[in-house]
C-alpha positions as CSV (number, residue, x, y, z in Angstrom):
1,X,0.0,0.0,0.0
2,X,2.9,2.6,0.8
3,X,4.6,1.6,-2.6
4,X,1.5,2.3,-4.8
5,X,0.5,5.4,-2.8
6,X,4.4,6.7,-3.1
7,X,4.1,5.5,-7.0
8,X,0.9,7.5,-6.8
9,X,2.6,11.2,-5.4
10,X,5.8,10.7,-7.7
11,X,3.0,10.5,-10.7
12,X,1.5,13.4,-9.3
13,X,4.6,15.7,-8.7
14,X,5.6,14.7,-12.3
15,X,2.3,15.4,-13.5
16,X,2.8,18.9,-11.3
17,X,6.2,19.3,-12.7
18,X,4.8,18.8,-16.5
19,X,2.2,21.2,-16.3
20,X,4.6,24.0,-14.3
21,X,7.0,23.6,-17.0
22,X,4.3,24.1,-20.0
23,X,3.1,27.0,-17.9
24,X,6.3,28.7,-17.9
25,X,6.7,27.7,-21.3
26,X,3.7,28.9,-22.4
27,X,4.8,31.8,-20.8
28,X,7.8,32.6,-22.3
29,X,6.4,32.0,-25.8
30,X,3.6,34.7,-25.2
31,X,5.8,37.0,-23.9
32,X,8.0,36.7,-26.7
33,X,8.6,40.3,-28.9
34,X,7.1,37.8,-31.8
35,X,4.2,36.6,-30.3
36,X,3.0,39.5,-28.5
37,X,3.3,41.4,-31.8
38,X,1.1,38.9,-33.7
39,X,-1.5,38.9,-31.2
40,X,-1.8,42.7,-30.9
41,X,-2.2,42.7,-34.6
42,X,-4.7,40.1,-34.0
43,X,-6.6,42.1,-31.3
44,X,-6.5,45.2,-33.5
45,X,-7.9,43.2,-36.1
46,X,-11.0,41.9,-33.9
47,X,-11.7,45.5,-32.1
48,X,-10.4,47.4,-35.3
49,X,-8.4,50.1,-33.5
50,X,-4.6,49.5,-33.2
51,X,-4.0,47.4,-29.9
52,X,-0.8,48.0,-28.1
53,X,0.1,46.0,-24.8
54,X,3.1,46.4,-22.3
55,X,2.9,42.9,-21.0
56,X,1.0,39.5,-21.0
57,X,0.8,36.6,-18.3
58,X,-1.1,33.5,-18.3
59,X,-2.4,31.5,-15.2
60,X,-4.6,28.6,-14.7
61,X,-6.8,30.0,-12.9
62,X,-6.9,33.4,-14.4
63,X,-6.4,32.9,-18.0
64,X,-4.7,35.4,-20.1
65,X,-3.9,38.7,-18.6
66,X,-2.3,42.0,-20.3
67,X,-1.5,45.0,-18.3
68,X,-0.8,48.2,-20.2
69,X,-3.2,48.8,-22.7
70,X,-3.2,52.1,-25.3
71,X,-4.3,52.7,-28.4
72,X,-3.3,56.0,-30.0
73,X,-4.9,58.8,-31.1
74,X,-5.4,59.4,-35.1
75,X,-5.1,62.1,-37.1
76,X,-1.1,63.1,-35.3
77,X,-2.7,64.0,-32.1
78,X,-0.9,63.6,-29.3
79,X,-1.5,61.2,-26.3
80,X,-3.7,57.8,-26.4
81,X,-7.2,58.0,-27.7
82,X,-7.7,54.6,-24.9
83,X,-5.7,53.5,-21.5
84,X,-6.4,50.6,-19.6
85,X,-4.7,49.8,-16.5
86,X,-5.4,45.6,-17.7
87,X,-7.6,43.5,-19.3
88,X,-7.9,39.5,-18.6
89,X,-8.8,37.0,-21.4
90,X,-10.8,34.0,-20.5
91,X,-10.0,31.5,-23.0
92,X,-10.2,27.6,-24.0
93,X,-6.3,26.3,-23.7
94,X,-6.5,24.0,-26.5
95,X,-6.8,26.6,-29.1
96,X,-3.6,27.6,-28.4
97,X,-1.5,25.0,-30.1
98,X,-3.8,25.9,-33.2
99,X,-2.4,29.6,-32.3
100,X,-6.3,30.8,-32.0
101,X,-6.9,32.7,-28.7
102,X,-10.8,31.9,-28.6
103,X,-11.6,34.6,-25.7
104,X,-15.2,33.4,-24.4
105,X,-15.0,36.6,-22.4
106,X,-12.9,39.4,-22.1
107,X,-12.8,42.0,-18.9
108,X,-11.5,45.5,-19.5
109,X,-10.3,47.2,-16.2
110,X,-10.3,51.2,-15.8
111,X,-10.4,52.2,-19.3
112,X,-9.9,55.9,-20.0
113,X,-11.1,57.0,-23.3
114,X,-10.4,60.8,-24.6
115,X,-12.1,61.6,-28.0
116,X,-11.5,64.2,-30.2
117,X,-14.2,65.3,-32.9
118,X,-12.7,65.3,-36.1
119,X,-13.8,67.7,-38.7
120,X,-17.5,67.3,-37.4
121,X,-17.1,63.2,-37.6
122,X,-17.1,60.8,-34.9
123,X,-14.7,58.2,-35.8
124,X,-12.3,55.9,-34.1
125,X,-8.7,56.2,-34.5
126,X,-6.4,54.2,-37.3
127,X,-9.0,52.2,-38.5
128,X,-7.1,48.9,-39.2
129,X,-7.1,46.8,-42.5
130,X,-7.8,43.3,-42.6
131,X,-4.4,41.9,-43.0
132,X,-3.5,44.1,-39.5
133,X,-2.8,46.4,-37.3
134,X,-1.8,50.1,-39.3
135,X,2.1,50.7,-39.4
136,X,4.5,52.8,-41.3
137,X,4.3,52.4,-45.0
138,X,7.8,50.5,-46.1
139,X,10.2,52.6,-48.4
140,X,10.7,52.1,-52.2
141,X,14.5,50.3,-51.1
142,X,12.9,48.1,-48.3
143,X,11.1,44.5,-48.9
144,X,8.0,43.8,-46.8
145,X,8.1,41.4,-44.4
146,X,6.7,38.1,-45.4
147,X,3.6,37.2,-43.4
148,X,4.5,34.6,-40.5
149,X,3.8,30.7,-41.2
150,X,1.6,30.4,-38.7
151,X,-0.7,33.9,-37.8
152,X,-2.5,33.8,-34.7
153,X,-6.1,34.5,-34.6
154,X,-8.7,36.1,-32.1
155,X,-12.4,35.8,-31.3
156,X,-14.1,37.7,-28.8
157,X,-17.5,36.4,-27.9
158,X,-18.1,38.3,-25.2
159,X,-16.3,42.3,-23.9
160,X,-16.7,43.6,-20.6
161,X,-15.7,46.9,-19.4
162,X,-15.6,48.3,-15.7
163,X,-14.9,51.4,-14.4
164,X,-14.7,53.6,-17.6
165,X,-14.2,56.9,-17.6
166,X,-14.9,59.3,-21.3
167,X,-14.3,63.0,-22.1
168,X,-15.9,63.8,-25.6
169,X,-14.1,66.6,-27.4
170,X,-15.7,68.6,-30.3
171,X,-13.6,70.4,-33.1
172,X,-13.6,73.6,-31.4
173,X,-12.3,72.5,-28.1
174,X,-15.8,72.0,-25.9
175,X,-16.4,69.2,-23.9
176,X,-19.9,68.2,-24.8
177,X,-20.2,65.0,-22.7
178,X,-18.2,63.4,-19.7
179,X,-18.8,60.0,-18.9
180,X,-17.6,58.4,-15.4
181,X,-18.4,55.2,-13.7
182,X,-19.7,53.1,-17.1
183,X,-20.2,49.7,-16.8
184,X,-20.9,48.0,-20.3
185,X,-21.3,44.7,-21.6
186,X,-21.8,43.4,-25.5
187,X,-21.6,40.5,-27.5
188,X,-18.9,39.9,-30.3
189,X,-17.6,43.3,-30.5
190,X,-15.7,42.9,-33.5
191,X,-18.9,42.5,-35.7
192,X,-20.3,45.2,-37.8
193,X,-23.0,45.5,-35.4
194,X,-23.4,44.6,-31.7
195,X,-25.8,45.3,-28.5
196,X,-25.5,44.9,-24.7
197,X,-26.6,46.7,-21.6
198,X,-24.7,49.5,-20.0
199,X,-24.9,51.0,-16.3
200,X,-23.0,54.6,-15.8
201,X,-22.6,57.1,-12.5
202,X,-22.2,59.9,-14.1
203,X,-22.9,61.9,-17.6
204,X,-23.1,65.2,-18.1
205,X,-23.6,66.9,-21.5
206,X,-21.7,70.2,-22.2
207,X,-21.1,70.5,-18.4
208,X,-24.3,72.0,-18.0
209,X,-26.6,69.1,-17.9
210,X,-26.0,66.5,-15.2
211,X,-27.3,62.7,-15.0
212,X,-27.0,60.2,-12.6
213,X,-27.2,56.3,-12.3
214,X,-28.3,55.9,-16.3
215,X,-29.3,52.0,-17.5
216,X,-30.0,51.5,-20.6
217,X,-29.9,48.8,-23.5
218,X,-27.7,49.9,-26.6
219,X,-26.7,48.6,-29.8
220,X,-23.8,50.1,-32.4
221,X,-24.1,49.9,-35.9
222,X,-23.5,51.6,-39.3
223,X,-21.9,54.3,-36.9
224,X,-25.1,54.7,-35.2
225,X,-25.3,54.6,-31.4
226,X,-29.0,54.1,-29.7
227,X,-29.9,53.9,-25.9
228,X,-33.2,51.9,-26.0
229,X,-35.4,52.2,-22.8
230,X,-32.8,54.1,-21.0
231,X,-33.4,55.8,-17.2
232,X,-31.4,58.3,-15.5
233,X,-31.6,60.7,-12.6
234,X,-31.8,64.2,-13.0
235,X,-31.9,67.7,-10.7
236,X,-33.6,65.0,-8.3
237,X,-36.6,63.8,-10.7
238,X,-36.2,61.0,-13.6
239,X,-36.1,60.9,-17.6
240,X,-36.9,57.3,-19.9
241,X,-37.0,57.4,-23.2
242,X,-35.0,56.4,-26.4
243,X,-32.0,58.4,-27.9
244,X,-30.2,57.8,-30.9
245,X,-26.7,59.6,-32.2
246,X,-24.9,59.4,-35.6
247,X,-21.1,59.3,-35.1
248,X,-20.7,59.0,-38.6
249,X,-22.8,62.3,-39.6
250,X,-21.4,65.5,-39.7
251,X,-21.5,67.0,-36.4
252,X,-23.4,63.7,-34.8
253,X,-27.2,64.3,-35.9
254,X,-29.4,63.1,-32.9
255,X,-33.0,62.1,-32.0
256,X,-34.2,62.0,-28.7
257,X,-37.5,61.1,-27.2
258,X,-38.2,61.0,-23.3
259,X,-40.4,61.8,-20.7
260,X,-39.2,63.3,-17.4
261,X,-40.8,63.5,-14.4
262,X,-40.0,65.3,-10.6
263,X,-37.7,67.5,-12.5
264,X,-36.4,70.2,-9.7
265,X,-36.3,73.4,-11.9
266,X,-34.1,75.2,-9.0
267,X,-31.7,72.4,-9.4
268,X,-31.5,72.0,-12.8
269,X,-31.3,75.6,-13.7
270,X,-28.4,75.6,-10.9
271,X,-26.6,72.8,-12.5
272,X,-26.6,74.5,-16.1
273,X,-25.1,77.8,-14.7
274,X,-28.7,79.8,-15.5
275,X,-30.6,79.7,-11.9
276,X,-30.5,83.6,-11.6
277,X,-30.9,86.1,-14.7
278,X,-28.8,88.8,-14.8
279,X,-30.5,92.5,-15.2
280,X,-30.2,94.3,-17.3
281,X,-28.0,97.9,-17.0
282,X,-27.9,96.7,-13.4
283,X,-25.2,99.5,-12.0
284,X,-24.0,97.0,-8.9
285,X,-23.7,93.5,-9.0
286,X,-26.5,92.1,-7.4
287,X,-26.8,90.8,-3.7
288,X,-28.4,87.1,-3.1
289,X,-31.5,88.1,-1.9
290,X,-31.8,90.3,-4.9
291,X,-31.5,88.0,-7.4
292,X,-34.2,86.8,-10.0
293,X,-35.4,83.4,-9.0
294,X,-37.5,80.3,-10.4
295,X,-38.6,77.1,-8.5
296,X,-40.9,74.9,-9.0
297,X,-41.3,71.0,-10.2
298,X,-41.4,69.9,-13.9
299,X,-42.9,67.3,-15.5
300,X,-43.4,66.4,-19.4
301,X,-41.7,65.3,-22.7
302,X,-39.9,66.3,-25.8
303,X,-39.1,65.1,-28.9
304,X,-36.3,66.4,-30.4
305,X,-34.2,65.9,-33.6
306,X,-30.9,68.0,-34.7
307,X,-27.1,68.0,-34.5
308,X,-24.8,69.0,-31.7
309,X,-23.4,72.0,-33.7
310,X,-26.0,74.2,-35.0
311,X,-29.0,75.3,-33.3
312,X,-31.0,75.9,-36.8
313,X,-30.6,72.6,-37.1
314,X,-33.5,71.8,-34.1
315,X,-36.3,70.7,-35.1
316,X,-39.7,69.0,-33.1
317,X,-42.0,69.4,-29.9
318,X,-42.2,69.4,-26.6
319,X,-44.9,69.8,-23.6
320,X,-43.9,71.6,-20.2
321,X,-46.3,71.1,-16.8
322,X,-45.0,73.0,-13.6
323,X,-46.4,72.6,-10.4
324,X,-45.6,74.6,-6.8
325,X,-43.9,77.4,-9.0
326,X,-42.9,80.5,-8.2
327,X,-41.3,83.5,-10.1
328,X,-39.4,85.7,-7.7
329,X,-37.8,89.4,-8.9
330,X,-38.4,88.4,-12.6
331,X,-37.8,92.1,-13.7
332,X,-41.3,91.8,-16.4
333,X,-43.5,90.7,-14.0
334,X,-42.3,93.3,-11.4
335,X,-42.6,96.3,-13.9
336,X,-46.4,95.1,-14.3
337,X,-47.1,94.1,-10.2
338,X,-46.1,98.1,-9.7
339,X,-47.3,99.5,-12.4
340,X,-50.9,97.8,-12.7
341,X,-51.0,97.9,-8.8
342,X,-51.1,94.1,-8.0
343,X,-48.5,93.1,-5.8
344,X,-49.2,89.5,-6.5
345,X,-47.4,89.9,-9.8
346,X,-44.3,90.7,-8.6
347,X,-43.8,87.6,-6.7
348,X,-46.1,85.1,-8.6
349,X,-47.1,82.1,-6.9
350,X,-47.9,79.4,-9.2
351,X,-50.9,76.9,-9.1
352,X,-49.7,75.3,-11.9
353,X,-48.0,76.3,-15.6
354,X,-48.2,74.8,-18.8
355,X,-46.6,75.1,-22.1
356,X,-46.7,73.7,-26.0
357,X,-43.9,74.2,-27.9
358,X,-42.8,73.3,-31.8
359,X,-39.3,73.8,-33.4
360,X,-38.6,74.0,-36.8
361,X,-34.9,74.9,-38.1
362,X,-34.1,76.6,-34.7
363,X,-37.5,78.7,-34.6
364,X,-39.7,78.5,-31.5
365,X,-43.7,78.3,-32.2
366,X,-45.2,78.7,-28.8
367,X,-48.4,77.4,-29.0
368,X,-49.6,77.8,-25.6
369,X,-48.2,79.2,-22.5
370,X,-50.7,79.5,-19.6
371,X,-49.2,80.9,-15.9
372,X,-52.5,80.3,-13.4
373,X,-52.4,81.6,-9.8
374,X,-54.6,83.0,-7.3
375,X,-57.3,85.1,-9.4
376,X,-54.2,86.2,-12.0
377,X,-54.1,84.0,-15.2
378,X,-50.9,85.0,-17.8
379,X,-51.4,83.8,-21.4
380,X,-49.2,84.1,-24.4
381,X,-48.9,82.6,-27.7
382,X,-45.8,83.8,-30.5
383,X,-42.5,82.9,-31.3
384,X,-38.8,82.6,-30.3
385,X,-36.2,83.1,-32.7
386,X,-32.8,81.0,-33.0
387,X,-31.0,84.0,-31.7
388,X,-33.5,84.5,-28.9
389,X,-35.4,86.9,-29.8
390,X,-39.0,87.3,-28.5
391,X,-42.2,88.3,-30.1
392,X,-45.5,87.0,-28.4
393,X,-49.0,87.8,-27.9
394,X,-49.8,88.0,-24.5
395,X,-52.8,88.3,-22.5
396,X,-53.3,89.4,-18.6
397,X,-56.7,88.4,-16.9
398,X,-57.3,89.2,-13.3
399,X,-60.3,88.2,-10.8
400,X,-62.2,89.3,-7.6
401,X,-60.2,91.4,-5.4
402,X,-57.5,92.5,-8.3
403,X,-60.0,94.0,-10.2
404,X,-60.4,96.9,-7.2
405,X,-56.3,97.0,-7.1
406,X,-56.2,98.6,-10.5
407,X,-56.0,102.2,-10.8
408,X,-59.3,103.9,-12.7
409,X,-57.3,105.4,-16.0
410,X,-56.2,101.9,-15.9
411,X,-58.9,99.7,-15.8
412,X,-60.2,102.2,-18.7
413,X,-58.6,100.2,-21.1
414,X,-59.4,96.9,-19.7
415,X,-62.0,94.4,-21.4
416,X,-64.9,92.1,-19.7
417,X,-63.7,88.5,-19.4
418,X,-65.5,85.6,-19.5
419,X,-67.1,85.7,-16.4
420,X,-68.7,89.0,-14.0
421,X,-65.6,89.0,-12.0
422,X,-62.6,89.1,-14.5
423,X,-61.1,91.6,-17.0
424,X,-58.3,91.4,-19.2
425,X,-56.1,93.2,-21.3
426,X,-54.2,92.1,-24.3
427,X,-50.1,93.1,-24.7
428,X,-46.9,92.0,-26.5
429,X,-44.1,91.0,-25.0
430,X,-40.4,91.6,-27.2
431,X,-36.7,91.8,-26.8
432,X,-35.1,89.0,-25.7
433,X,-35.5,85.5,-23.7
434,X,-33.1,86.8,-21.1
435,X,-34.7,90.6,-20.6
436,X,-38.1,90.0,-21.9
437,X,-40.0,93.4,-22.1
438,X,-43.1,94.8,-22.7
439,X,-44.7,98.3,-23.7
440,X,-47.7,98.5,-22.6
441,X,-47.1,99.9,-19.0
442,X,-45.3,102.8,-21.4
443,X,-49.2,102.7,-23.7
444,X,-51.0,103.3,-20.8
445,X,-49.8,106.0,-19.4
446,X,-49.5,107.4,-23.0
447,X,-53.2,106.8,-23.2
448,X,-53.4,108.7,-19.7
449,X,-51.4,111.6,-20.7
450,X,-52.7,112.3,-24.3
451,X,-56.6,112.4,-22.0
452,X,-54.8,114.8,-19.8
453,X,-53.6,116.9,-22.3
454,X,-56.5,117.0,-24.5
455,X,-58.7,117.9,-21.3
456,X,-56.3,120.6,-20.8
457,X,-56.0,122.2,-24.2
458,X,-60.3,122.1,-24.1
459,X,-60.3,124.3,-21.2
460,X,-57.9,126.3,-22.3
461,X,-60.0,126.6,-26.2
462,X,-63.1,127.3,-24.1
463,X,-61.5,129.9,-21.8
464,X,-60.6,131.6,-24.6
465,X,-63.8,131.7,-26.4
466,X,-65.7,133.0,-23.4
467,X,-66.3,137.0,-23.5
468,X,-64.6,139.1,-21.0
469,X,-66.9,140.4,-18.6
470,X,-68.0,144.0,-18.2
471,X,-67.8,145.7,-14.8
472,X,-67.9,149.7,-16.0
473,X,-71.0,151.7,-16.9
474,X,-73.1,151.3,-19.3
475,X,-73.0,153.7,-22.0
């Protein structure tokens, strides 16, 4: 019994020795400058960007794993367009004497990935030909290479990245989106066309617009990128929907179509860099408490189709609902409170707001814009010009109580609503969507005015007509 079990453990540590022995050799002949050469030409070939990698180790229990990972940026820029700090390589071993590296899945760790815009065009960097990885073009004098006996081959069924990080450059230097904390998963990303799901932290678009915890399923193909069914936190509400970007297309055209809900407008408008307007021919720069403010919750959706480059390039619809809103030392609405009389203007408390919007080539048709609150109801209808320029009809209609606020000369000009207790008047609002203005506070007191006058010059034409009296004897 203690001969075959002896027998038995010297089998074993042979066995043990054996497979050391291939390790290490297996080892040595992937870390060769040959082999580690022919698979990066292979990799570039199956992700078709140029592959470069510092180092490579394989384990048992591990599989294949590669530390150093770059690939370059095109177009002479300097820096890597993609670092990783490793990636591992699950693989079946027995492909290996076939020199096939059959990667059933493959785990990126950390990747980094700056992009640069290029000319208006989305593209990755050295696109690589089908016989490899790109290189420098061989002189007249100088004969190629020939192609090794035995070329090694990769298959990736299955690419998992953790941990990735993206800045987005456009052509003229601006950030327009920064990605942290992705998580992705797709299936054989070396086909013309491929899908998985994707989990991210962090995006924000032109540093102005901030998300949070987005899932979503996504495909890529023909250049095209689409989020299907995607969710994502925003200025404390929530947005779904669908989106859809051409990398291929000059300057990225996009179509986006979501529905938010819970939307903090005093958050989000803080996040973009736009919470308080600034006033106009303001002598001082203005103290906190004197600041123009909007809060409120927002729900809705939008449909929205353009490009990232070109504002006359916007084109679709949207619907706005507000609820708890209030306006607070909007400069409009404080010129009217004071001049009409009604204090309730100047800080407008909100039962609820709507708006209907369309956009055609970067052209605002306001359909309907309706600002209810306690008897006070703010209509307007018009448009918005690309350049922001204003031009709407609006109209003013007050109830109950306001109606006595309103001075007489006022209220002259006034019409009879729709019911006893209300009257409105109708007025345009101009100028800009920052310092929207309006004339008619400047109107009515013209109206006022020209009444004065013309009283005055008719006692003044009467007086004058009137004979002098006679207080001497008669004749």
């Amino acid at each position: 019994m203690r001969k075959l079990l002896k027998g038995f453990l010297i089998a074993a540590g042979g066995l043990l020795a054996l497979a050391g022995i291939g390790l290490l050799a297996m080892n040595l002949y992937l870390q060769s400058a040959g082999t580690q050469k022919r698979i990066e030409q292979a990799l570039s070939r199956g992700l078709k960007v140029p592959v470069h990698v510092t180092s490579m180790i394989v384990t048992p229990w591990s599989g294949l794993k590669a530390s150093g990972i770059t690939v370059p940026q095109g177009a002479g820029r300097p820096g890597d367009f993609l670092e990783a700090e490793s990636f591992t390589v699950y693989f079946g071993w027995m492909a290996l004497l076939g020199h096939r590296l059959d990667a059933s899945e493959v785990l990126l760790v950390h990747p980094r990935v700056t992009w640069f815009q290029d000319n208006g065009h989305w593209e990755l960097p050295g696109r690589v030909a089908a016989q490899g990885a790109p290189g420098p073009k061989p002189s007249p004098a100088t004969t190629p290479a020939p192609p090794p006996a035995h070329p090694w081959t990769v298959s990736v069924h299955t690419l998992i990245a953790s941990g990735v990080s993206s800045d987005f450059w456009d052509d003229k230097g601006h950030r327009t989106a920064q990605v942290a904390g992705l998580q992705f998963q797709c299936t054989d990303p070396g086909a013309a066309g491929t899908q998985g799901q994707a989990e991210c932290g962090h995006v924000s678009l032109f540093d102005k617009l901030f998300f949070k915890d987005m899932r979503t399923q996504w495909s890529f193909g023909d250049g095209i990128v689409k989020l299907a069914s995607f969710q994502t936190g925003v200025a404390g509400g929530e947005i779904h929907g669908d989106a859809q970007v051409d990398t291929t297309g000059k300057h990225s055209p996009f179509h986006v179509n979501v529905k938010f809900d819970s939307v903090d407008l005093d958050q989000l408008m803080t996040g973009a860099g736009v919470q308080h307007f600034e006033v106009e021919n303001s002598p001082t720069p203005l103290e906190d408490e004197e600041r123009p403010e909007l809060t409120g919750t927002l729900k809705g959706w939008l449909d929205l189709s353009g490009n990232t480059a070109k504002v006359n390039s916007l084109n679709g619809s949207w619907h706005l609902e507000m609820t708890g809103g209030q306006f607070k030392g909007i400069e409009l609405l404080e010129m009217l409170g004071q001049g009409l009389q009604i204090p309730a203007l100047s800080e407008l408390k909100l039962d609820t707001a709507e708006v209907d919007a369309r956009m055609a080539g970067g052209e605002t048709d306001v359909d309907n814009l309706v600002l209810q609150a306690q008897n006070l109801k703010l209509t307007a209808y018009g448009t918005i010009a690309d350049n922001g320029r204003l031009k709407l009809e609006a109209r003013l209609t007050i109830y109950g109580e306001h109606v006595g606020q309103v001075p007489d000369f006022i209220m002259k000009s006034f019409k009879q609503g729709s019911t006893p207790d209300s009257k409105y008047i109708d007025f345009e609002i101009g100028n800009t969507l920052k310092h929207p203005k309006t004339r008619l506070l400047e109107t009515l007191l013209g109206t006022r005015i020209q009444s004065q006058m013309s009283d005055l010059l008719k006692e003044i034409l009467v007086k004058k007509h009137v004979a002098p009296e006679q207080t001497g004897p008669a004749p």
